[in-house]
N, C-alpha and C positions, 0 to 999 in steps of 0.2 A: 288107326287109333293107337296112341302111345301106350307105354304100362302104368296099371291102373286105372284106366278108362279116358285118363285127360289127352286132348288134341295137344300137338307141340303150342299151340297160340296160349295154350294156358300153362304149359311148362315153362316157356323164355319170358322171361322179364319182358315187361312193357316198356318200347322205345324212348328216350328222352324226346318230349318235342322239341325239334331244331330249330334254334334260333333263328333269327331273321336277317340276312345279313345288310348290313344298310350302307355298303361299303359303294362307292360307283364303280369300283373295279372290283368284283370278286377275286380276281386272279392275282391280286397284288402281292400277295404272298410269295407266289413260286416263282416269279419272274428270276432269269441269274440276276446276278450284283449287277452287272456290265450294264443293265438295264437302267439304270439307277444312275448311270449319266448322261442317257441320251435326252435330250430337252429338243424343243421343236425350235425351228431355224426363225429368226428373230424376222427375215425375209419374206419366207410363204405367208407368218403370221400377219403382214402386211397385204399380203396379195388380195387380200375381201375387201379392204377398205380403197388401196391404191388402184384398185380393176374400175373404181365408179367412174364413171364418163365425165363427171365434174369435178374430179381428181386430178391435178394433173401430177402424176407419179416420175419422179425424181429417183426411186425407190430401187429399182428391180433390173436387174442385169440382162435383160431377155434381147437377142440378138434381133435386129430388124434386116428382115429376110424380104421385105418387100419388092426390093427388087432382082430380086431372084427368079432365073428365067422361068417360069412355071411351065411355060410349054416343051423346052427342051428337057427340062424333069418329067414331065408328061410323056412324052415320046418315049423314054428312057426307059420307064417304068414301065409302059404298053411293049415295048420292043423285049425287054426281061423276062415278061410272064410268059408273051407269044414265044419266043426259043427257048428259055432258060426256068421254065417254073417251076418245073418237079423239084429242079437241083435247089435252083433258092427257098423253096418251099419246105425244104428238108431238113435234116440235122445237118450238125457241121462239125469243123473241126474246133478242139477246147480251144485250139492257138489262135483259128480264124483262118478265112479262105489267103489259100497262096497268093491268088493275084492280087488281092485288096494288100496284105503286107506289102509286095512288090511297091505296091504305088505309092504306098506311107514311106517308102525309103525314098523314093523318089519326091516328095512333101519336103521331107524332113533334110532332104538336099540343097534346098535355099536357105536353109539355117547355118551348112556346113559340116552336118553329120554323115558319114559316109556307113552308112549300117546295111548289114547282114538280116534280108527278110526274116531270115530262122531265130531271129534274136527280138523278133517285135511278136506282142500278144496284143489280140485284138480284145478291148473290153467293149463293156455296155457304158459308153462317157468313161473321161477319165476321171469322175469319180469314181465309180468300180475300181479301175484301176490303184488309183489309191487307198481304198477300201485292201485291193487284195496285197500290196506290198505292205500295207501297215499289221494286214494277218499274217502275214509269214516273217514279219520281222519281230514285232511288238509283242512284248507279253506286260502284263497290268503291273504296274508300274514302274515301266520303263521310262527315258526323258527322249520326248522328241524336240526339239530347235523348229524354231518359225517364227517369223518376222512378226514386230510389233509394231502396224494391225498387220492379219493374217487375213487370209481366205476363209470365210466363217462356216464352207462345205466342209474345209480339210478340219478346223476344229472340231467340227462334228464326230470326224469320224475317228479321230484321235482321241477324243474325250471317250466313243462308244469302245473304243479297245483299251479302254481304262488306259491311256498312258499320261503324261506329266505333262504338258507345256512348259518350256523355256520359253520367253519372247525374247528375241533377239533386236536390241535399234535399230533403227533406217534414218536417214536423212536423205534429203531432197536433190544434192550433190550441188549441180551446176544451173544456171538458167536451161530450160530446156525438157526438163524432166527428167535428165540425169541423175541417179542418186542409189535409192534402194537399199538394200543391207550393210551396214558397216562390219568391214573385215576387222577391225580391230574390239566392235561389240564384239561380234562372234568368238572372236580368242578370247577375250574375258569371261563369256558364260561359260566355253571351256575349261579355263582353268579352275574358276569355280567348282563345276561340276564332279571336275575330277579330284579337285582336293577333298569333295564329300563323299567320292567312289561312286556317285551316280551313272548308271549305262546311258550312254548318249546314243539311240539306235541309228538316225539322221537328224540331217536337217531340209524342213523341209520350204522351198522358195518357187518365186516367183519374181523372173529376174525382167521378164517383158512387160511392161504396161500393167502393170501391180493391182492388184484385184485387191483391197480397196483405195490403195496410195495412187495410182496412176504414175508414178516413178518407172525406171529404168536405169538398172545397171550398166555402167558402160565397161568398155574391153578391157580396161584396167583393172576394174572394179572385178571384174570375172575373175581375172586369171589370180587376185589377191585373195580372194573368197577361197581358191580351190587350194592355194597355197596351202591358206591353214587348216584345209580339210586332209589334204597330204602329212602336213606337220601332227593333227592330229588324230590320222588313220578315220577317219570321219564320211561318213558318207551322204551324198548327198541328192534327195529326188527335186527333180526339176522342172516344176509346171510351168506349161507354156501355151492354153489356149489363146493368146492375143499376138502372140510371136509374129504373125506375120502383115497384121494390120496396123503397120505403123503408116504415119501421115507423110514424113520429110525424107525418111532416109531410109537404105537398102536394111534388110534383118542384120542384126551382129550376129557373130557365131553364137550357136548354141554353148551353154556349158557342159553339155554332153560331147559337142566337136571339139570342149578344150581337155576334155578328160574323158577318155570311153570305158575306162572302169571303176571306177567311181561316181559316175553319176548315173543315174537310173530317171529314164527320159517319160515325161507323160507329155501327151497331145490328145488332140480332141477334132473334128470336124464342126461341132458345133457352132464355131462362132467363123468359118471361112465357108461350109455350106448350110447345116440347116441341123439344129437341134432333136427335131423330133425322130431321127435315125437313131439317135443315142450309139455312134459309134467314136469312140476313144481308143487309143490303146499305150502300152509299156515298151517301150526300147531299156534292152536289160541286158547284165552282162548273162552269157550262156547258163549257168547255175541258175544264175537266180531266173533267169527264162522259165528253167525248170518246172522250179518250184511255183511259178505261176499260172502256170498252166494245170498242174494239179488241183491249184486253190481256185481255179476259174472252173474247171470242171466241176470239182462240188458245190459248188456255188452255184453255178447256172446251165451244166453240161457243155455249153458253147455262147458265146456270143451271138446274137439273132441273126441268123443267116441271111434273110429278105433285104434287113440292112445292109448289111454287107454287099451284099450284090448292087442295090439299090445304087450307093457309093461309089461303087466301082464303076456302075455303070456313066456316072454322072460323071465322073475324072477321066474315063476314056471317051466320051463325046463332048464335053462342052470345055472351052476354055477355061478351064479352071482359076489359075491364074489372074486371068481380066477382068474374072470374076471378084478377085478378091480382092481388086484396084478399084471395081465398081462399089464393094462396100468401103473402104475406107475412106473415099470420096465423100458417099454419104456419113459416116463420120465423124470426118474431119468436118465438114460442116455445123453436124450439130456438134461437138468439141467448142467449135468458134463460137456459135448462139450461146453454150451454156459458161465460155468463159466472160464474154460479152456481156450477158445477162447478171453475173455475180458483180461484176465491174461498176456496172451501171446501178446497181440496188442493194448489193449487203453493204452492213455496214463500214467503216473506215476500218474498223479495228478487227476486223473478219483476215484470214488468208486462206490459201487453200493453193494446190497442187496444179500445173499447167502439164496434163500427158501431152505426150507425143505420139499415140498412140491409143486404141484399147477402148476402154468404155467408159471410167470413172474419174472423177476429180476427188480428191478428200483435203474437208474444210474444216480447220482448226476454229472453234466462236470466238468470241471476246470472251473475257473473263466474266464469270458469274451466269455462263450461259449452259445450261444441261442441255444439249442433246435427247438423252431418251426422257428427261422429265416435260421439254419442249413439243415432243409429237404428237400426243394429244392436240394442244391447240394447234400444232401446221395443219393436222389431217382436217379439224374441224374450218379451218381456212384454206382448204380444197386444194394441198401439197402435202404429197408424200418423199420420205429419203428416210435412209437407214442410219439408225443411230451409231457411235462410233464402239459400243460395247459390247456391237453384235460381234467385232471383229479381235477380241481380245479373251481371254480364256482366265482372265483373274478379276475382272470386275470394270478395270479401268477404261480407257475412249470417250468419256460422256462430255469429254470438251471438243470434239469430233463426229462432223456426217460424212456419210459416204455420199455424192451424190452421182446417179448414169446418165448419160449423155444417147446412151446409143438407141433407145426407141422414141419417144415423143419424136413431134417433128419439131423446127427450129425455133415456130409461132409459139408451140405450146412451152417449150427450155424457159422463153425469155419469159414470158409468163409466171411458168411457177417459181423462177427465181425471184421474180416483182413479188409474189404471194409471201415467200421464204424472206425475202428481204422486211417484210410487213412484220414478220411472227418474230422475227431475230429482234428488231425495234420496238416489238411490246416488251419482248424481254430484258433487255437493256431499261427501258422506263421500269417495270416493278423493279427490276434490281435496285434501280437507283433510288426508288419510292422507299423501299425497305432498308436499304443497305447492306444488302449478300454481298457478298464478297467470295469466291473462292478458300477454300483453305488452302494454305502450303503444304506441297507435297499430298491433297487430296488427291478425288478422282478427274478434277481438270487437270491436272497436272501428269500427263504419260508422254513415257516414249511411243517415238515417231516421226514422219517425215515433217518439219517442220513448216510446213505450207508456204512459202512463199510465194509473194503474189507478181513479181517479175523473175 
């Protein structure tokens, strides 16, 4: 009993009753800022719609693994657990097991890169990887360089470390899928940059089979790109999951093999054996190794060791290699159906990109055609593809789709190209019903690999 006789419940004021909150996120408030750019990937958002069985999806990059020995991964796996399961079972090391690095040098030796295992970090996909060089490089807002379209992972994850996009052009180069970054854009946003005193931290490319252009840089093209990364102390990371699945001709040198310290190397297993391992990793110079390996430790202690093993096990028993001439076969096939197919069905006025490689075609429309205001009706005419503004970090693409080649089979490409060619052709009549037109210098109007159709 308090003084006086009163209980404390009649000394302290009575509570305000608390409000209700009717917000769908309570937590909205305290989120950091950094929060506040991450938006959900224009792709997955796709993935409920383009999964329907009378979809035929154009859409999604997912590697087609089906012919993938499943029994010698079987055995592989059986043979791992029975000798080796405590160890795979366990923790690991932040950098990744020795002998799986060993073999990434030996990988990454058909490219032309001669690396030192102690200088590779094994990540979770080289998304991670990218994730953790943009943390140890990037502080909010700094200016990263990338190609205009980009990789719509890597803008993600450039957006989520608050930094800048630059888009840097590309053109198509040569018949053949020659083409990719122009060396002389990139001195331009340069000099730009630096007359405003902006930190340029890299840039960041995709010189194989161009995730969403389907382009490729050729040898010339490389060595003029690093020139002016030299000229202007510039650094530069180098995505390469498609590197080695080209259709015609041997891999070119890495741009890591034409420069070992200045380029800072990403690869992936995902798309030469099987995505659900989620093993990637970083070829870096020693330093910055370092620092990767710190930032991979807090981040996830180690890379998943099971994988690792898993991997290792499957590059010391099975043909690797053959294996990887067995996918681009399959490929290179549907590549053919879905160049085929666009030939035969969009319209005159349509272009689009001939890889050599990789997974993707990107198709510039006819004028007065949107892209992302067009998907609606493709999806409801049972075709999906990714609009061109997934791929762009300022608004612009929407006279541009991405379209994948690499899962449907060749029955289902020709298909949904007939469908797509059907939704391209309504659009073109209301255009012309109404009289839209494009505006000048709008959002059909971006740089980019110019599509050409021979």
């Amino acid at each position: 009993m308090a003084a006086g006789g009163r209980t404390p419940a009649e000394i302290l004021p009575a509570a305000e009753p608390r409000a209700r909150d009717t917000r769908l996120d309570a937590w909205v408030d305290r989120y950091a800022a950094r929060t506040h750019q991450m938006t959900a990937s224009a792709i997955r958002a796709l993935f409920a719609v383009a999964n329907r069985p009378e979809v035929v999806s154009l859409a999604g990059g997912m590697p087609n693994i089906a012919d993938l020995p499943l029994d010698v991964v079987g055995d592989a796996l059986h043979k791992l657990v029975l000798t080796n399961g405590t160890q795979a079972m366990q923790y690991g090391s932040g950098q990744g097991e020795p002998m799986l690095r060993q073999q990434i040098c030996e990988v990454m030796r058909l490219e032309g890169i001669d690396a030192d295992p102690d200088d590779v970090t094994v990540t979770v996909g080289s998304q991670q990887g990218l994730d953790l060089i943009t943390r140890i490089f990037c502080d909010p807002g700094d200016v990263v360089l990338a190609e205009a379209p980009s990789y719509v992972g890597a803008l993600g994850v450039f957006r989520g470390y608050q930094c800048d996009v630059v888009h840097v052009g590309m053109d198509d180069g040569s018949p053949g899928g020659s083409g990719g970054l122009s060396p002389q854009a990139l001195r331009e946003a340069l000099v730009s940059l630096q007359a405003t005193r902006r930190r340029v931290k890299f840039l960041y490319t995709i010189p194989n089979f161009h995730n969403p252009a389907g382009v490729t840089q050729d040898l010339q093209r490389r060595r003029e790109l690093l020139a002016v990364a030299e000229e202007f102390d510039l650094m530069v990371v180098e995505d390469n999951p498609y590197g080695l699945l080209g259709f015609d001709a041997a891999p070119l040198p890495a741009l890591r093999a034409l420069n070992s310290e200045r380029v800072i190397y990403l690869g992936s297993f995902s798309k030469t054996f099987a995505p659900g391992f989620r093993i990637g990793w970083v070829l870096a110079p020693h330093a910055v190794k370092d620092k990767l390996v710190l930032a991979q430790e807090s981040a996830v202690l180690c890379p998943p060791v099971f994988s690792q093993f898993a991997v290792s096990s499957y590059l010391s028993a099975h043909d690797w290699q053959g294996q990887i001439k067995v996918f681009s076969e399959l490929y290179r096939e549907r590549r053919d159906a879905m160049l085929t197919g666009l030939s035969d069905h969009l319209p005159a006025s349509t272009t689009w990109t001939r890889p050599a490689g990789g997974f993707f075609v990107w198709v510039r429309l006819p004028a007065g055609v949107d892209s992302q205001a067009m998907l609606p009706r493709a999806v409801g005419a049972r075709v999906a593809y990714v609009p061109g503004t997934a791929f762009y970090s300022d608004g612009f693409g929407s006279a541009y789709m991405r379209l994948s080649y690499c899962f449907p089979t060749p029955e289902r490409i020709r298909e949904g190209t007939r469908r797509l060619g059907e939704v391209i052709a309504h659009e073109l009549d209301l255009a012309e019903l109404f009289g839209t037109t494009p505006a000048v210098g709008g959002r059909n109007v971006t740089p980019g690999p110019s599509a050409n159709q021979s």
